[in-house]
DSSP file (Angstrom, degrees, kcal/mol; ACC not computed):
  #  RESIDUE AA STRUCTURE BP1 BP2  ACC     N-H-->O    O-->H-N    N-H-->O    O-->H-N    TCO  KAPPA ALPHA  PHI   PSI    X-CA   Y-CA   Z-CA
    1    1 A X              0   0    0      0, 0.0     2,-0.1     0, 0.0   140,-0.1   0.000 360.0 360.0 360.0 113.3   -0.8  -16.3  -13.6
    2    2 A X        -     0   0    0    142,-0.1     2,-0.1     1,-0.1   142,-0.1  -0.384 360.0 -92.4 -74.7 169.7   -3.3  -17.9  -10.9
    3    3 A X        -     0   0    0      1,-0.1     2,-0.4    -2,-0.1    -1,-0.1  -0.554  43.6-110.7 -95.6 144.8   -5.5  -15.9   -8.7
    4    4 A X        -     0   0    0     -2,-0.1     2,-0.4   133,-0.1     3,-0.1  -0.555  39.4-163.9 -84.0 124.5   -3.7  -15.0   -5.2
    5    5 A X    >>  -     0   0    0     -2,-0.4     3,-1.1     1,-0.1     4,-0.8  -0.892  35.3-104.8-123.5 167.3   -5.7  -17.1   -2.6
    6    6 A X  T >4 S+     0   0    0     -2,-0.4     3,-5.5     1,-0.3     5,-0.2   0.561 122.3  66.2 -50.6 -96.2   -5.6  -16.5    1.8
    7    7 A X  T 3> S+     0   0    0      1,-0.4     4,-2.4     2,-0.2    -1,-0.3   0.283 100.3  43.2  23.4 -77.4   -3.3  -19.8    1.5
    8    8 A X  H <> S+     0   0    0     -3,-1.1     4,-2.4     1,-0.2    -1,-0.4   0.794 110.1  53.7 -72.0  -5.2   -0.8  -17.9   -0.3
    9    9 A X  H <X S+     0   0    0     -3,-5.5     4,-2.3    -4,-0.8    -2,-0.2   0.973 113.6  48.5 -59.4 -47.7   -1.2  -14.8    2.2
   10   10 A X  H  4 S+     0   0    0      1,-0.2    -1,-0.2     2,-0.2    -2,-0.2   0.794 122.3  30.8 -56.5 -38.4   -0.5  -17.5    4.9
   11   11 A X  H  < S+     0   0    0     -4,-2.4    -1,-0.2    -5,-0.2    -2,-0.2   0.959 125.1  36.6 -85.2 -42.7    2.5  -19.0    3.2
   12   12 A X  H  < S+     0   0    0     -4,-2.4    66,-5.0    -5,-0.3     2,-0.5   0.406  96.2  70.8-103.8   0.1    4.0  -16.2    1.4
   13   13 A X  B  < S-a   78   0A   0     -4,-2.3     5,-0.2    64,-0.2    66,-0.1  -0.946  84.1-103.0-133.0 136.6    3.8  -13.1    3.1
   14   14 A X    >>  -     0   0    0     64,-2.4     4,-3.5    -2,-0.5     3,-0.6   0.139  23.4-131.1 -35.4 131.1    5.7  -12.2    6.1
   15   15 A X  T 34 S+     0   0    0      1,-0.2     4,-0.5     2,-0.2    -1,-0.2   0.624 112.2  50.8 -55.6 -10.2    3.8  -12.3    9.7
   16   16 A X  T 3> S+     0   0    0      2,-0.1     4,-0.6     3,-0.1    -1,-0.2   0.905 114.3  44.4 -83.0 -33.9    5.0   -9.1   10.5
   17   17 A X  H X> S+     0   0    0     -3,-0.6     4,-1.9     2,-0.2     3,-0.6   0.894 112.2  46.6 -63.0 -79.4    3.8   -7.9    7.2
   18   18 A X  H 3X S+     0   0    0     -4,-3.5     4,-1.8    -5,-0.2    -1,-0.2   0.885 113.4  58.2 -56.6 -35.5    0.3   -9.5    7.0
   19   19 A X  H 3> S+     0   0    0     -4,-0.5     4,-0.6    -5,-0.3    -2,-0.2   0.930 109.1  44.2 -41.1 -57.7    0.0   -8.1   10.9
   20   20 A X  H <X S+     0   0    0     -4,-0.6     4,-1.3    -3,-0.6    -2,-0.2   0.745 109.7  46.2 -12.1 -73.8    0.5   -4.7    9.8
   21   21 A X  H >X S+     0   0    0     -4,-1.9     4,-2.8     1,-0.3     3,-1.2   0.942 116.5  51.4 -87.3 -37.2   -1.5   -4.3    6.9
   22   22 A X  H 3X S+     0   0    0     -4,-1.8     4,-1.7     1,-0.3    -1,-0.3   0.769 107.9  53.4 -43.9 -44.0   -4.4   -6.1    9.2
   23   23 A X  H 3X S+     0   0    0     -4,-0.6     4,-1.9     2,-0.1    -1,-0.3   0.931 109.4  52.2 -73.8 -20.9   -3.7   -3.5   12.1
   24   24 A X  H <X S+     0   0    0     -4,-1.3     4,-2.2    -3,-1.2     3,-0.3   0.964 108.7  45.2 -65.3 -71.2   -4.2   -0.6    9.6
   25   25 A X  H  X S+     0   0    0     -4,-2.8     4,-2.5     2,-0.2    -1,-0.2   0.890 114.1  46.5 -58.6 -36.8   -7.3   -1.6    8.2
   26   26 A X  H  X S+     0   0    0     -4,-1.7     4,-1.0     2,-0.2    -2,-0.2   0.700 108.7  51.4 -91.9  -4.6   -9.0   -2.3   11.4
   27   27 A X  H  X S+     0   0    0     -4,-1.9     4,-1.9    -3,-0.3     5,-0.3   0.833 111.9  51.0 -77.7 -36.8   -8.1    0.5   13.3
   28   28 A X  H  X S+     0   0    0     -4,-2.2     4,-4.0    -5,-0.3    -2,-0.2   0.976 103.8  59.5 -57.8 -57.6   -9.4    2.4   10.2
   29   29 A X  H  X S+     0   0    0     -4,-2.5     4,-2.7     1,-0.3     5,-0.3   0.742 104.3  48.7 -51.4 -50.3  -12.4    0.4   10.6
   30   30 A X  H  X S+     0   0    0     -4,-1.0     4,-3.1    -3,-0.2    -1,-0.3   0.948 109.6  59.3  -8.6 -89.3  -13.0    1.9   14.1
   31   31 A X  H  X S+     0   0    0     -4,-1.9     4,-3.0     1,-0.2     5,-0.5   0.816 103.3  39.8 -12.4 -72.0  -12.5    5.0   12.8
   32   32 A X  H  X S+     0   0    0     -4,-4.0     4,-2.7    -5,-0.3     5,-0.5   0.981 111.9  56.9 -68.3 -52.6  -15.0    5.4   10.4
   33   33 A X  H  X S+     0   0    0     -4,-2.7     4,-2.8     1,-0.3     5,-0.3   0.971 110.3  48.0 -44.1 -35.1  -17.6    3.7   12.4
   34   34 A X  H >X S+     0   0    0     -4,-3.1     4,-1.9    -5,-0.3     3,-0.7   0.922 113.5  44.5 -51.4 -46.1  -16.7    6.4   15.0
   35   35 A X  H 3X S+     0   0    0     -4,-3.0     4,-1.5     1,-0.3    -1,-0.2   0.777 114.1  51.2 -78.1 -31.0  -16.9    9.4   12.4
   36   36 A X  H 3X S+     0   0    0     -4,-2.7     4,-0.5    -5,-0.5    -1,-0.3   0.617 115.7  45.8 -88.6 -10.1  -20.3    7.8   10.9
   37   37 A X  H XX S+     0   0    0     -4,-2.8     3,-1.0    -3,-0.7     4,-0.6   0.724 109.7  47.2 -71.1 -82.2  -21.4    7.8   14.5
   38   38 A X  H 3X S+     0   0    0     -4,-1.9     4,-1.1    -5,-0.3     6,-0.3   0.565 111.8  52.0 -18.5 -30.6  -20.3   11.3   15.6
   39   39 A X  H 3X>S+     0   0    0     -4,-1.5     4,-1.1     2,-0.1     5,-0.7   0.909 114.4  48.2 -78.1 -52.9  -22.2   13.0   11.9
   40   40 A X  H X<5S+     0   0    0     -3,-1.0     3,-0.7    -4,-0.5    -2,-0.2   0.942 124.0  39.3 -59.7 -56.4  -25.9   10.7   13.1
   41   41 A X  H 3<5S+     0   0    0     -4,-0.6    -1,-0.2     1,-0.3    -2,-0.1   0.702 122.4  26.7 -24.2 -79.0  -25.3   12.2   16.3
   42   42 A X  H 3<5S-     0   0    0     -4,-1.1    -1,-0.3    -5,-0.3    -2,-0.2   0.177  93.3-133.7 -90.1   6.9  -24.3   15.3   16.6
   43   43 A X  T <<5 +     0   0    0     -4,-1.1    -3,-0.1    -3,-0.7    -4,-0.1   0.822  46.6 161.3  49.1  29.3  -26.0   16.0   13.1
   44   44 A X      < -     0   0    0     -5,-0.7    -1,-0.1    -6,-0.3     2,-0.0  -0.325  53.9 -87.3 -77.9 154.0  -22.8   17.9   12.0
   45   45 A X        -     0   0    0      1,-0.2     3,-0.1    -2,-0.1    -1,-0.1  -0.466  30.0-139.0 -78.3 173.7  -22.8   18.1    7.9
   46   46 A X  S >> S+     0   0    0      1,-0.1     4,-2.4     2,-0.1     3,-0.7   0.585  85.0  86.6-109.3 -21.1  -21.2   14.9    6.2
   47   47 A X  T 34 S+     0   0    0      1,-0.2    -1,-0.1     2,-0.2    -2,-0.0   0.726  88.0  36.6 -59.9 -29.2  -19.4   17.2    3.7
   48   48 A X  T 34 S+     0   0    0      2,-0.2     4,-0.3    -3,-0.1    -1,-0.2   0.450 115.5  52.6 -90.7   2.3  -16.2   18.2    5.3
   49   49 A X  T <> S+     0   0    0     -3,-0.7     4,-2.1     2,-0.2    -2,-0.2   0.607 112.7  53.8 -93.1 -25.5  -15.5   14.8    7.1
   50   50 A X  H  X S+     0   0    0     -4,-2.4     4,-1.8     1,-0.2     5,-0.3   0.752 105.8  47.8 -72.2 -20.3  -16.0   13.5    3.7
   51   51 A X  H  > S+     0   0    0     -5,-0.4     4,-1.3     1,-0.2    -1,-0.2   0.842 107.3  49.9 -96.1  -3.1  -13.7   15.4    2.1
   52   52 A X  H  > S+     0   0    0     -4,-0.3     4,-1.9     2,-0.2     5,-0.3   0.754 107.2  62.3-102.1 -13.5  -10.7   15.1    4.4
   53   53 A X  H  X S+     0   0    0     -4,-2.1     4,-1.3     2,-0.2    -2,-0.1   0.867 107.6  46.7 -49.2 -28.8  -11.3   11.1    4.1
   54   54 A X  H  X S+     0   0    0     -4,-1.8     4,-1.3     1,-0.2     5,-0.3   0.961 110.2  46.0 -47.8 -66.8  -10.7   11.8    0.8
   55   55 A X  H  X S+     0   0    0     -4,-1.3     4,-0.6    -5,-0.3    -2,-0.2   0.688 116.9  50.2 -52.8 -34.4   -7.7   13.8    1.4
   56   56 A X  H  X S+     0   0    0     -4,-1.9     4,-2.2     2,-0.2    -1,-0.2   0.893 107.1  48.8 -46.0 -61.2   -6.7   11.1    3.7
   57   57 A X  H  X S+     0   0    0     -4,-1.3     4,-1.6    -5,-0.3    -2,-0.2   0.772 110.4  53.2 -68.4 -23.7   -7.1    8.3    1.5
   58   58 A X  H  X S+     0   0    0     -4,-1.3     4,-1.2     2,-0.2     5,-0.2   0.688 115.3  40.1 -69.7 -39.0   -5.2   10.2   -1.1
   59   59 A X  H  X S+     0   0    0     -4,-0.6     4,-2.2    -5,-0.3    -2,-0.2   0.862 113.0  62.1 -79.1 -33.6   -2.2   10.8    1.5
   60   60 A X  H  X S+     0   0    0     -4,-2.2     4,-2.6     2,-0.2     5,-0.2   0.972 103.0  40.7 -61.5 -55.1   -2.7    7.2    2.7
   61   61 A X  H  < S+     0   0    0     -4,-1.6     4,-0.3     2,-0.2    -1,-0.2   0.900 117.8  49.3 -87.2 -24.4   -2.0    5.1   -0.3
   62   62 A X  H >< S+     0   0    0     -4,-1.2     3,-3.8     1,-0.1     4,-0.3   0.904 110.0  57.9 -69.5 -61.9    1.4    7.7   -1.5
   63   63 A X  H >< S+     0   0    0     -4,-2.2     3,-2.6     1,-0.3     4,-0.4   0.779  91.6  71.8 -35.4 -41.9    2.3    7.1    2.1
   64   64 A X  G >< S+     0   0    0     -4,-2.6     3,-1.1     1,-0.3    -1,-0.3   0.812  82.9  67.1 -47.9 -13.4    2.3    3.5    1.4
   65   65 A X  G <   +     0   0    0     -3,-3.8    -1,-0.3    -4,-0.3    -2,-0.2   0.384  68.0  91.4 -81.0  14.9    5.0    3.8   -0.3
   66   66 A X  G <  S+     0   0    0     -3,-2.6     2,-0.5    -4,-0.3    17,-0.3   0.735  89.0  56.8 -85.2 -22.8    7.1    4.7    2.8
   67   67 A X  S <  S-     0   0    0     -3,-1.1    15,-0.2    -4,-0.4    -1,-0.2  -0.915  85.2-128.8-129.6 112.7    7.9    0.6    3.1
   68   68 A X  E     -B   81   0A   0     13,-3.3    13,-0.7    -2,-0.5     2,-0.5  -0.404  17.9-158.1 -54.7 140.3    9.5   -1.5    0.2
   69   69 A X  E     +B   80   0A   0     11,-0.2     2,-0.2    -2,-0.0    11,-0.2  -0.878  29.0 155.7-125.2  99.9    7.5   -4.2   -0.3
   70   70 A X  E     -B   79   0A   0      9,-1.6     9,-3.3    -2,-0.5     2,-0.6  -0.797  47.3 -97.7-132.9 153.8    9.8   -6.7   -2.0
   71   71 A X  E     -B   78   0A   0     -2,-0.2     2,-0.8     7,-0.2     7,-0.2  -0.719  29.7-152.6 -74.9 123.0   10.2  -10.8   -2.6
   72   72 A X  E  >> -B   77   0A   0      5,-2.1     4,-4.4    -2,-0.6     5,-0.7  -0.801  14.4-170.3 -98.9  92.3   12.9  -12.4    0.0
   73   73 A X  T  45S+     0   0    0     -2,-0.8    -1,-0.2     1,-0.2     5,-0.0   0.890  85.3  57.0 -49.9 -56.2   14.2  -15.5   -2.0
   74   74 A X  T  45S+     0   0    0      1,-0.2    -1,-0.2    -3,-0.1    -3,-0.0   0.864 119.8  26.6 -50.2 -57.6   15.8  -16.8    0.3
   75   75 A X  T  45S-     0   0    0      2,-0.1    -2,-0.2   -63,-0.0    -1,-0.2   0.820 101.9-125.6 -70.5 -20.4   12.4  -17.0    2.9
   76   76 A X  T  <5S+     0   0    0     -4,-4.4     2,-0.3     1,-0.3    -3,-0.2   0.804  72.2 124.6  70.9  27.1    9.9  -17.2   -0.5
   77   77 A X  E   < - B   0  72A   0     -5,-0.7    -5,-2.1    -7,-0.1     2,-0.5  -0.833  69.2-120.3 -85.3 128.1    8.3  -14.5    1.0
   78   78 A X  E     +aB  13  71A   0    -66,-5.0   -64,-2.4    -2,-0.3     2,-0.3  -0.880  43.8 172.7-100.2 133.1    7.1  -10.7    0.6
   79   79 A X  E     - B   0  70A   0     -9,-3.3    -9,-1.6    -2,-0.5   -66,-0.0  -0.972  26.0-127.2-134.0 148.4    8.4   -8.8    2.7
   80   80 A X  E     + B   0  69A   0     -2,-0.3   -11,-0.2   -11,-0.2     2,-0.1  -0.129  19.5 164.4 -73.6 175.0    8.9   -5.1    4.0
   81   81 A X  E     - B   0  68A   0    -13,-0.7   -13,-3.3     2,-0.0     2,-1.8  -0.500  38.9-117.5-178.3 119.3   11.6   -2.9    4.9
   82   82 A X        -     0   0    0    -15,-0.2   -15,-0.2    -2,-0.1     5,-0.1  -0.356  37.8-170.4 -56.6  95.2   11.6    0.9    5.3
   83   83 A X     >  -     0   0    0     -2,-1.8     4,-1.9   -17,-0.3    -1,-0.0   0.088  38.3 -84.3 -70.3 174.4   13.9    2.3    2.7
   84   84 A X  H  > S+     0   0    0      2,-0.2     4,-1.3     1,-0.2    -1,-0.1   0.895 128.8  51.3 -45.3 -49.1   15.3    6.1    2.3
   85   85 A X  H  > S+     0   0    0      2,-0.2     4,-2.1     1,-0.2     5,-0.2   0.925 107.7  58.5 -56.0 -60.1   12.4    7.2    0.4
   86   86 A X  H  > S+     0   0    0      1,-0.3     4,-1.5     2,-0.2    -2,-0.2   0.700 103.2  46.8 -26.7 -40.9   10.3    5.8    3.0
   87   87 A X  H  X S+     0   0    0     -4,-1.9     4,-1.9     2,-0.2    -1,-0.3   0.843 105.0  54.7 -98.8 -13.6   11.4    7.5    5.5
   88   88 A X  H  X S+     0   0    0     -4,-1.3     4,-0.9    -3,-0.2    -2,-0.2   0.773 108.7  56.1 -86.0   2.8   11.4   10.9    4.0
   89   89 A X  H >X S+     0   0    0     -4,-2.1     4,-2.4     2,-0.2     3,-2.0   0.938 103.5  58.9 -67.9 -41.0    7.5   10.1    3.3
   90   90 A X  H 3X S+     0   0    0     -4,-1.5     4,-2.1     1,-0.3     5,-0.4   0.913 105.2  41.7 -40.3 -50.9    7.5    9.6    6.7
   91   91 A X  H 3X S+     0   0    0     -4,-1.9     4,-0.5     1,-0.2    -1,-0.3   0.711 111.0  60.5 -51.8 -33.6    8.6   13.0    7.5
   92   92 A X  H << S+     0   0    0     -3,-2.0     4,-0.4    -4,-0.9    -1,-0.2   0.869 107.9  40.1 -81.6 -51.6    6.4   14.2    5.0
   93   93 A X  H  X S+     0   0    0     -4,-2.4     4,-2.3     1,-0.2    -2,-0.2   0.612 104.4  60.4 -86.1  -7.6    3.2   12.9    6.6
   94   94 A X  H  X S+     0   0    0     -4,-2.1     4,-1.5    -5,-0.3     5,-0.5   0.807 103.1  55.6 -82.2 -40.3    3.7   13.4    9.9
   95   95 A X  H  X S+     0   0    0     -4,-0.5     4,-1.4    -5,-0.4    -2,-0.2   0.847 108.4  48.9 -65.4 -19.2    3.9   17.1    9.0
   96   96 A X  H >> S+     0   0    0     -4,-0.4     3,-1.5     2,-0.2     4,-1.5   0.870 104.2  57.2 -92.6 -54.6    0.5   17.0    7.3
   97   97 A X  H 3< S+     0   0    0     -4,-2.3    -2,-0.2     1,-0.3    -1,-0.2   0.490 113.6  40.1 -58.0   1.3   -0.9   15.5   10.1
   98   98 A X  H 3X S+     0   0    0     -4,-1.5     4,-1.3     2,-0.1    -1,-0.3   0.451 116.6  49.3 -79.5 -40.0    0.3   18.5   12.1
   99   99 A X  H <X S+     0   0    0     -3,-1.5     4,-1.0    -4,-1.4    -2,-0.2   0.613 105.8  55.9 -94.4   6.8   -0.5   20.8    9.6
  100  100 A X  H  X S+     0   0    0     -4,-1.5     4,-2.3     2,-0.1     5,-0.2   0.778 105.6  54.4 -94.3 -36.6   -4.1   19.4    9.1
  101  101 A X  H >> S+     0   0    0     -5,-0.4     4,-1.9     2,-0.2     3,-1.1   0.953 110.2  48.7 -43.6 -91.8   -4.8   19.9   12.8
  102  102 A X  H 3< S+     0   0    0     -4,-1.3    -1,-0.2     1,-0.3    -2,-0.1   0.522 113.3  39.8  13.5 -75.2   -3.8   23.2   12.4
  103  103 A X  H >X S+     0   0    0     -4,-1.0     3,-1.7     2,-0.2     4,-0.6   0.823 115.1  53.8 -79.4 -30.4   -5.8   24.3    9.3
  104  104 A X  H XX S+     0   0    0     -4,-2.3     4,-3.3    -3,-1.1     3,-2.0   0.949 101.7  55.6 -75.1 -58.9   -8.8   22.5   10.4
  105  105 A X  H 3< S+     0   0    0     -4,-1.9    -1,-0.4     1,-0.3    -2,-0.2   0.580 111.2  52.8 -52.3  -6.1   -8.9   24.3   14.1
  106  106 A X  H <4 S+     0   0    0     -3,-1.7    -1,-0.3    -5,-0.3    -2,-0.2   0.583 116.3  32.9-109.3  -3.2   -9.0   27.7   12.1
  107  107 A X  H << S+     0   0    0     -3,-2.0     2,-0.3    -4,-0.6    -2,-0.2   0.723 124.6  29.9-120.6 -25.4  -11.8   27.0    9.8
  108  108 A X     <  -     0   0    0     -4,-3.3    -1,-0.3    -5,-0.2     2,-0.3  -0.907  58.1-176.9-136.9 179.6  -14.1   24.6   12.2
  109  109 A X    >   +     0   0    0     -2,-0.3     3,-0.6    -3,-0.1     2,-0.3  -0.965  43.1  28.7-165.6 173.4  -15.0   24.1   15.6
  110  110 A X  T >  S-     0   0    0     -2,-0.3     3,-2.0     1,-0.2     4,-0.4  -0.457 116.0 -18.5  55.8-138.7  -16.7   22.3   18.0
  111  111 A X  T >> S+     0   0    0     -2,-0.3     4,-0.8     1,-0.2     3,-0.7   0.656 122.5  80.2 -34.4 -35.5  -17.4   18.6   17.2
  112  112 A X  H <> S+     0   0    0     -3,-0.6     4,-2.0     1,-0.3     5,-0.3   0.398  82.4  62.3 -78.1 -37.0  -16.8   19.2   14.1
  113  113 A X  H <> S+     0   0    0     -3,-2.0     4,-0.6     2,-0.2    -1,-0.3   0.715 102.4  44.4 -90.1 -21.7  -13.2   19.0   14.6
  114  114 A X  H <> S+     0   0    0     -3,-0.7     4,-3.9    -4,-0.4    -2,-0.2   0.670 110.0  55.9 -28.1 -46.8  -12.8   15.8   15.7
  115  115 A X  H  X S+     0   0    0     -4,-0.8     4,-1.6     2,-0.3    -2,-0.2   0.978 111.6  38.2 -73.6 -82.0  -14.8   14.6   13.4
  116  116 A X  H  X S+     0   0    0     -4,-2.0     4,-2.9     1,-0.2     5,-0.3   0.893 115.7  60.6 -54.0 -58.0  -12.9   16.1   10.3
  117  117 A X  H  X S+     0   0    0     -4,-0.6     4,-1.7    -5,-0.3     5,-0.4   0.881 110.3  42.0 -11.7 -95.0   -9.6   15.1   12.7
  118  118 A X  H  X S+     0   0    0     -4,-3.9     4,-2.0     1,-0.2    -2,-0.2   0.765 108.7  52.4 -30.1 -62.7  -10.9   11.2   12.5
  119  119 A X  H  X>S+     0   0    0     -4,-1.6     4,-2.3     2,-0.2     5,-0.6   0.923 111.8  49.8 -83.0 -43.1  -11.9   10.8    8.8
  120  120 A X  H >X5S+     0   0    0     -4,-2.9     4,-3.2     2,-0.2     3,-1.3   0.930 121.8  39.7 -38.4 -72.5   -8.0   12.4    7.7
  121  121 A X  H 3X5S+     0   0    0     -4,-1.7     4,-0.6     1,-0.3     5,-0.2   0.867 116.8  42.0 -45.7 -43.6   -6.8   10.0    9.9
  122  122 A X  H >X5S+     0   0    0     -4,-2.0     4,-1.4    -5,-0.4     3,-0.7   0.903 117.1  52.4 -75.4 -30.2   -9.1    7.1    9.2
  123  123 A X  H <X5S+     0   0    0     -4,-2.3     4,-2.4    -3,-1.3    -2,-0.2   0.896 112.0  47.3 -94.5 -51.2   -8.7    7.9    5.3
  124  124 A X  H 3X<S+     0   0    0     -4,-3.2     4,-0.6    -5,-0.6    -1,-0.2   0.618 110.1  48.4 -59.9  -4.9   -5.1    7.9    5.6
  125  125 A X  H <X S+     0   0    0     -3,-0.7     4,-2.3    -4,-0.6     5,-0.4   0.859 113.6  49.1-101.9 -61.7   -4.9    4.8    7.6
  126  126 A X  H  X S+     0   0    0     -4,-1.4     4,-1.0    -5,-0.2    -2,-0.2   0.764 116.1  43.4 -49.7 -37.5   -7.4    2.9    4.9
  127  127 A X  H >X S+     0   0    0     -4,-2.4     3,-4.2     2,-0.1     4,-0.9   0.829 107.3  52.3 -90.4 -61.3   -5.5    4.0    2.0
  128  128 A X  H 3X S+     0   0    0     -4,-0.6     4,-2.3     1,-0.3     5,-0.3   0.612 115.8  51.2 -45.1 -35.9   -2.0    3.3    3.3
  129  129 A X  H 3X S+     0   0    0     -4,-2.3     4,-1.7     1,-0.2    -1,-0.3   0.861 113.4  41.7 -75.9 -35.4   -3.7   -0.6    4.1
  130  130 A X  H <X S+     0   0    0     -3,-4.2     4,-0.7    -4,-1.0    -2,-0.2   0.663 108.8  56.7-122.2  16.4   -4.9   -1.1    1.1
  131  131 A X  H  < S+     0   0    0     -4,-0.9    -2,-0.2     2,-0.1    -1,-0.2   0.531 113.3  41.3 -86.8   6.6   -2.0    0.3   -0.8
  132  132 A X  H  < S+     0   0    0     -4,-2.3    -3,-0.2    -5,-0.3    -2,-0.1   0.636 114.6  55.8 -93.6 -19.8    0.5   -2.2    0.9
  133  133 A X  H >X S+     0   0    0     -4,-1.7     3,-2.8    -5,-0.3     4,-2.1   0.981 110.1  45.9 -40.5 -75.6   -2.4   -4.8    0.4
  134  134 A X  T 3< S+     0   0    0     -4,-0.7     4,-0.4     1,-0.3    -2,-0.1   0.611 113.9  43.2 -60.9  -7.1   -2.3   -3.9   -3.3
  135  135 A X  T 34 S+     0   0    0      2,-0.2    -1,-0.3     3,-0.1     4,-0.3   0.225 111.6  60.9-103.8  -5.5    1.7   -4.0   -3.8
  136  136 A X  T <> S+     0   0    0     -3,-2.8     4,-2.1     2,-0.1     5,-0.3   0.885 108.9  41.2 -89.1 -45.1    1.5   -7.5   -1.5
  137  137 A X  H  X S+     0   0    0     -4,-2.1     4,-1.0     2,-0.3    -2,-0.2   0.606 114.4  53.5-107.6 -18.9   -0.7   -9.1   -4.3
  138  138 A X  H  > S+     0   0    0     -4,-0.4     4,-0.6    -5,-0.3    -1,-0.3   0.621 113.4  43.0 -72.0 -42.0    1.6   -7.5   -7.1
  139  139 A X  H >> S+     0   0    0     -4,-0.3     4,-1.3     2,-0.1     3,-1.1   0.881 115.6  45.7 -75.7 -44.1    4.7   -9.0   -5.6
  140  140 A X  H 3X S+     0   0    0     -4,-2.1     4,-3.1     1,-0.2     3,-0.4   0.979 104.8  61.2 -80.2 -37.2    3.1  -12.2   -4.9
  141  141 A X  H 3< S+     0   0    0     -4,-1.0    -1,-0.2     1,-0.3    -3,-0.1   0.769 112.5  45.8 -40.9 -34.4    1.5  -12.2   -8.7
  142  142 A X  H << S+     0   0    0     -3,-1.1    -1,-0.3    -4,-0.6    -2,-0.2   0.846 119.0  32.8 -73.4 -44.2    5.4  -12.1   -9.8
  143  143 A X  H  <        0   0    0     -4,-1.3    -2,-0.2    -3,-0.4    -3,-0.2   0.628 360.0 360.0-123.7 -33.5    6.9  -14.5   -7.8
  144  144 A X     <        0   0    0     -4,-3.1    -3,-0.1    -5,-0.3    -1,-0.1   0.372 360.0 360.0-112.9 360.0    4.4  -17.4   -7.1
């Protein structure tokens, strides 16, 4: 087995794909700088925006699983495709990310709630990217 190098990202995984996992991670990237500005700032404690990045990141990478990520013979590609399962993760996380709003306005407030807001979101965004990263490099590992 050889080591997967950017070459084979370029050749062997779908543009839509490699787009994707690229918009995921750098909107995350956003993110956190934004939530690691908003804690220096507003001097808000780092412990509950750390712990729903956790809780994020934890939601993020099962959520990855919402898109097969399989080899396409035909192009010699990996490529995605939301499947059944997929979509009822879908269903599934858009209801936590309603019901984290939720719990979060009853327990904090002010700033504080954004902040915790962002890092679920930014920890769900970061794992979901780099568990379709890590199932890209698992397909390709097979097949090339």
């Amino acid at each position: 087995m050889s080591e997967i190098t950017r070459e084979h990202f370029k050749t062997h995984v779908s543009p839509k794909l490699r787009r994707n996992v690229r918009m995921y991670l750098g909107i995350s990237g956003v993110i956190l700088v934004v939530i690691l500005y908003r804690i220096i700032v507003s001097g808000n404690a780092f412990q509950y925006p750390l712990i729903a990045l956790a809780i994020g990141l934890v939601v993020g990478i099962v959520v990855s699983r919402m898109y097969e990520i399989s080899w396409n013979k035909e192009a010699e590609q990996v490529v995605s495709r939301m499947d059944i399962y997929g979509a009822l993760f879908l269903i599934a996380y858009i209801a936590f990310e309603i019901a984290s709003h939720y719990f979060i306005e009853q327990w904090l407030e002010g700033p504080l709630v954004l902040t915790v807001i962002l890092s679920s979101v930014g920890g769900a965004l970061v794992g979901r990217g780099f568990g379709m990263l890590k199932k890209m490099i698992e397909v390709l590992k097979v097949n090339i």
